[in-house]
N, C-alpha and C positions, 0 to 999 in steps of 0.2 A: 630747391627753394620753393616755400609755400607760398598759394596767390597768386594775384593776376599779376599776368604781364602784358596784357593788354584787354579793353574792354572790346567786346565786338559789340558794336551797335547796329541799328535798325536799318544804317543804310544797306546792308547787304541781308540784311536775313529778315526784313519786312514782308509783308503779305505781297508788297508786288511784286517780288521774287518770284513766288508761285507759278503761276502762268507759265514764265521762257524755261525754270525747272520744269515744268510737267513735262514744254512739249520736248526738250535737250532728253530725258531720261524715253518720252514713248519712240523719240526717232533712235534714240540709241539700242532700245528693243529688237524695235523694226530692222535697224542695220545686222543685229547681230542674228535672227531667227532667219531673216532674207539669206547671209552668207552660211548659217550654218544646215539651209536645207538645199543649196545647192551645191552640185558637186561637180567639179572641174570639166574641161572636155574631153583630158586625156583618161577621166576615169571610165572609157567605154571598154577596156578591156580586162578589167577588174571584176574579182568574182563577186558575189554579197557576203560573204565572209569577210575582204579586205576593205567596204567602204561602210560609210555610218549608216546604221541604222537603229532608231530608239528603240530600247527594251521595255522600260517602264518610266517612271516617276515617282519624285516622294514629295510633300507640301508636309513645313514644319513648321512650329508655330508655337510661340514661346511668352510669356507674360509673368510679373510678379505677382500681381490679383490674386492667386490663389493661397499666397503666405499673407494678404491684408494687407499689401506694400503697395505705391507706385513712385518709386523709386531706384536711382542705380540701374542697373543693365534691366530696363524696366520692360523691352519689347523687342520681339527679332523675330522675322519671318526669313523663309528661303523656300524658291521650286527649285529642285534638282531634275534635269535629264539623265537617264542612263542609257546607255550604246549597248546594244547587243555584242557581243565577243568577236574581237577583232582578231582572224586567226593568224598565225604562221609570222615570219618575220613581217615587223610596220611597212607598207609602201606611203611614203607621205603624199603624193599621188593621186591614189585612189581617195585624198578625202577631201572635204570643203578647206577653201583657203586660209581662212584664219586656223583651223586646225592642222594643216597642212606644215603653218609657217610653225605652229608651238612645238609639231613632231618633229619637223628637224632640227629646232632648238636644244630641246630635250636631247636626241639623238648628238648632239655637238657637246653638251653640257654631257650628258651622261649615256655614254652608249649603249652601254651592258645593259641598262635598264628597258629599253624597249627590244632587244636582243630574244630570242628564245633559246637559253643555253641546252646543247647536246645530252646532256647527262638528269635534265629537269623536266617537269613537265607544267609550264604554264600558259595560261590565259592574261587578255588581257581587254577594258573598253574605256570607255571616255566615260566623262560626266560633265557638265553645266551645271552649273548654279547661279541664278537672281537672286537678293537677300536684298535687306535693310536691318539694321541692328538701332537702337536709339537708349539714350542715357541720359536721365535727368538729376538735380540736385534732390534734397527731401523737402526740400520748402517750395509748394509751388503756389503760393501768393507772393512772394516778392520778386518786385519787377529788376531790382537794382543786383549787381552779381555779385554774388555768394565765396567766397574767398576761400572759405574752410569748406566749403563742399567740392564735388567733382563737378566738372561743366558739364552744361548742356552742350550735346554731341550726337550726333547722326553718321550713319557710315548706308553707302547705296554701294552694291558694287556685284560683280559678276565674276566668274572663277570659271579656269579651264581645269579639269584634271586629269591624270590617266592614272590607272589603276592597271597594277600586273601580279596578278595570283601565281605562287611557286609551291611544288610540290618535289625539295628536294630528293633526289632518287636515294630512296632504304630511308626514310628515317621517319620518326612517325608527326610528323609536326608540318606544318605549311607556311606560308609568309602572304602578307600582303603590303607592297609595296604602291606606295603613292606619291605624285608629286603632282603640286597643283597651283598653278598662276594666277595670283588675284587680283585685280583691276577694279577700281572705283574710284568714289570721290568725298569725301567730309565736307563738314557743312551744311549750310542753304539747302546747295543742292542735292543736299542727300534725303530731300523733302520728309524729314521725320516731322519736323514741327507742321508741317502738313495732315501727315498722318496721324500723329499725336491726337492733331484737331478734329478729326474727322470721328475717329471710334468715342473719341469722351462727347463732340457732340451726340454722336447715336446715341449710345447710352448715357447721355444724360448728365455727364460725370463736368466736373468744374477743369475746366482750362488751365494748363500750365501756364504761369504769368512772363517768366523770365525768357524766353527762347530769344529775343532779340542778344541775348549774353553768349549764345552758342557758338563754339568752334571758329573758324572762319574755312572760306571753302580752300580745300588744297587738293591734289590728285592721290591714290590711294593705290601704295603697293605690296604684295604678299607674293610671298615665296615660302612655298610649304613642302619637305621632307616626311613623311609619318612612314614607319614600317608594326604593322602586328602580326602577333602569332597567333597559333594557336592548334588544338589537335589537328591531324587528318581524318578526313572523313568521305567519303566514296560519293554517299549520295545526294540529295539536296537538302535532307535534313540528318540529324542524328535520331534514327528510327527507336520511338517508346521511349519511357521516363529516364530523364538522364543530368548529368551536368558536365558543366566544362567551365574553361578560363580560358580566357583572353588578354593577353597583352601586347605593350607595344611603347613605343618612343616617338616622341616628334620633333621636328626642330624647325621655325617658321622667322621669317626675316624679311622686314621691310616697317612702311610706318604708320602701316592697321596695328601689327604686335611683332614684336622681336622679343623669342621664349624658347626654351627646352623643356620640354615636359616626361614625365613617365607616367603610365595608368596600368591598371588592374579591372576588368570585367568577369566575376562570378556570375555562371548562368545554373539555374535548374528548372528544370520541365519535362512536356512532353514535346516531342519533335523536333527538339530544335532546333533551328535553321541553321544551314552552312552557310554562315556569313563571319563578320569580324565584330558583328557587336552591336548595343546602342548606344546614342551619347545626345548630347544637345549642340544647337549650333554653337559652332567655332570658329574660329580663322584657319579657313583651309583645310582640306583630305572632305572627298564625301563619299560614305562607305557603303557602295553598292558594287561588292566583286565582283569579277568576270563569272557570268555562270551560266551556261552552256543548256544545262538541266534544267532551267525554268522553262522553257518548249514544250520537254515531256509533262508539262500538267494537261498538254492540250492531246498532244500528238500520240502521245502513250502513256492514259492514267493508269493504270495497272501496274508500270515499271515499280522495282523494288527505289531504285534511284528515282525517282519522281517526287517535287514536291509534295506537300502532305499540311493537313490542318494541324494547328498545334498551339501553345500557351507556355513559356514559362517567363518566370521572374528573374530579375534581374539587379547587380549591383554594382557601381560603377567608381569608381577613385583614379583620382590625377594628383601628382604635384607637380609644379610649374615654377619655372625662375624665369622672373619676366627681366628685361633688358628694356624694353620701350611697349607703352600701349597707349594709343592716342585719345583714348577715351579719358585718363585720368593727366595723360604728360602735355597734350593739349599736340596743336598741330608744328611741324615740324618744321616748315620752312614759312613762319613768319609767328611775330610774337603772340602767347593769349595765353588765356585762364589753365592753370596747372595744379594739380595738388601731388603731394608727397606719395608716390607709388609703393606700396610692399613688392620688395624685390624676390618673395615667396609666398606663395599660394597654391590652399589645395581644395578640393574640391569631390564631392560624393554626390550622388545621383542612384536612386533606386526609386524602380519600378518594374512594369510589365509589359508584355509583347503577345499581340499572338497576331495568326497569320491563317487563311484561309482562300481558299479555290474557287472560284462562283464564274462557270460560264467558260472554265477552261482557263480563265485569267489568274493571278497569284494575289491576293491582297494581306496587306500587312497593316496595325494600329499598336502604338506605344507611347504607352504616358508614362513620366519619369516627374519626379521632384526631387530640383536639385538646389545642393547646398553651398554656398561658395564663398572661404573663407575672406578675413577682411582684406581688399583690394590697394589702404588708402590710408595715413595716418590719422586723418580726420574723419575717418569713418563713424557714424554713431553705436552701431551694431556690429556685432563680432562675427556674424557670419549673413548675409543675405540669399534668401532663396526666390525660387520661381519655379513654374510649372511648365513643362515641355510634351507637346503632344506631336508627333507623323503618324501619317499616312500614305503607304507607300501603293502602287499598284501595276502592276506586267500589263503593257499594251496586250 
């Protein structure tokens, strides 16, 4: 059914909101960076292989600006942590407590998965992610809400995930398996209409009018499956000018999105990394494999296995059947503004990568333009695009 079902007004998503949002999201930081740097007291007997420690980061950073849009999936930021490779079978133990408690969930839910099967040979680390994602109407002078457009919508939210690299034994292909938990909030407090305000003040740009119309706040949950393939490869890059493909499946559930997707990543270059790919942010999986090999840029540059400088291009395709996306079907447990969902969508993304050594550290930059078809029966335009930029970098 098109249109609202309810209007959200100004008493919940006004400017005084602001404020107990700011300081709820900086103590929720604070709570989570406090627990996830310390580590238990039993883990004194634990090697540094079994407990956390950061590998690198990636900061990603997404905007429609460079198609002359601001509109639709119009901004999305995310930091990612990555863990250094957690060897040998998981001791949930040796890690900080909220990690502690999602490994022996996982391990209850799916045991094989953090397992290191006898006949295979895998890796496996964590990752964190902070984001905001935000979604506006195309009309941003009118204050009153837009019926035939998508609402105004914010999504804040934080993801755990673990990553397990396989190297089934004889065969020439790999896997990477992921599952990843994602916690937030819609809404207010997902202080986009904050931050909306903030860069169009910087630059100058004219205010979205209607944000009082947006979401209402609800809690925000994800559950993400993703497995990719793709060749085998020894060392930390595919050594001299080359290409490959990358594929893989996802299936995500909860009521950020509930979807099945399949994709396609064509690569050619020189060097190119032994990882699973590029892509933009999404709901859930953040693709930084276990990789063991990132040290030897420091420890041993000469290794034939040793990262390496390198460049190539890239080309990227999903299709997706979505079941629920709270961006366009509104929020879930209480009535508002909904528009009419395509129940298929696809989506292409080409661009470039390279990656570089400075100081012993690994640095990586990729910008991607991507395309994504109509999301919405009331869409005006048949496909909307945006511009995707990371930067990744090895503590």
């Amino acid at each position: 059914m098109t249109g609202s079902r309810l209007n959200i007004k100004s008493g919940c998503a006004g400017a005084g909101f602001g404020r107990p949002a700011r300081m709820f999201f900086m103590a929720l930081v604070a709570i989570v960076l406090f627990a996830l740097s310390s580590l238990p007291a039993q883990a004194a007997d634990c090697s540094p292989e079994e407990t956390l420690r950061w590998r690198g980061g990636t900061l990603r950073v997404e905007n429609d600006l460079v198609a002359g849009t601001d509109k639709n999936y119009t901004n999305g930021v995310s930091l990612t942590l990555i863990s250094h490779d957690l060897e040998d079978k998981l001791r949930p133990r040796c890690l900080p407590m909220p990690v502690s408690l999602y490994a022996r969930l996982l391990n209850e839910a799916d045991s094989k998965f953090s397992e290191k099967a006898g006949a295979e040979t895998a890796g496996q680390n964590l990752v964190v992610r902070i984001g905001q994602n935000m979604y506006t109407p195309e009309d941003m002078k009118r204050t009153d809400l837009i019926e035939n457009d998508r609402p105004y919508a914010g999504l804040l939210y934080m993801g755990l995930g673990w990553n397990r690299r396989v190297h089934p034994e004889d065969r020439s292909y790999e896997m990477l398996d992921q599952r990843e938990l994602t916690l937030g909030v819609i809404g207010p407090m997902s202080l986009a209409r904050e931050a909306q305000n903030l860069v169009h003040d910087i630059r100058g740009f004219e205010r979205f009018a209607g944000w009082d119309n947006q979401l209402g706040n609800e809690p925000a949950l994800l559950l993400t499956m993703e497995r990719k393939y793709k060749p085998y490869v020894r060392g930390a890059v595919h050594r001299g000018w080359g290409a490959d493909a990358v594929g893989g499946w996802a299936l995500r559930l909860g009521n950020i999105e509930t979807s099945a997707s399949v994709s396609l990543e064509l690569r050619a270059g020189r060097n190119i990394p032994n990882d699973f790919g590029s892509y933009s942010i999404r709901p859930g999986a953040e693709n930084r494999p276990p990789s063991s090999l990132s040290r030897l840029a420091e420890t041993r540059p000469d290794s034939s296995r040793a990262p390496r400088p390198g460049i190539h291009a890239f080309l990227n395709m999903e299709a997706k059947a979505v079941g629920w996306d709270f961006s366009l079907d509104g929020n879930l447990f209480r009535k508002s503004h909904s528009v009419d969902r395509k129940p298929l969508v696809a989506q292409a993304a080409a661009g470039f990568s390279s990656q570089w050594i400075v100081g012993g550290h690994g640095m990586r930059l990729a910008f991607m333009r991507v395309w994504r078809t109509r999301e919405f029966g009331q869409q005006s335009e048949r496909a909307h695009s945006f511009g995707s930029v990371a930067f990744s970098m090895d503590f």
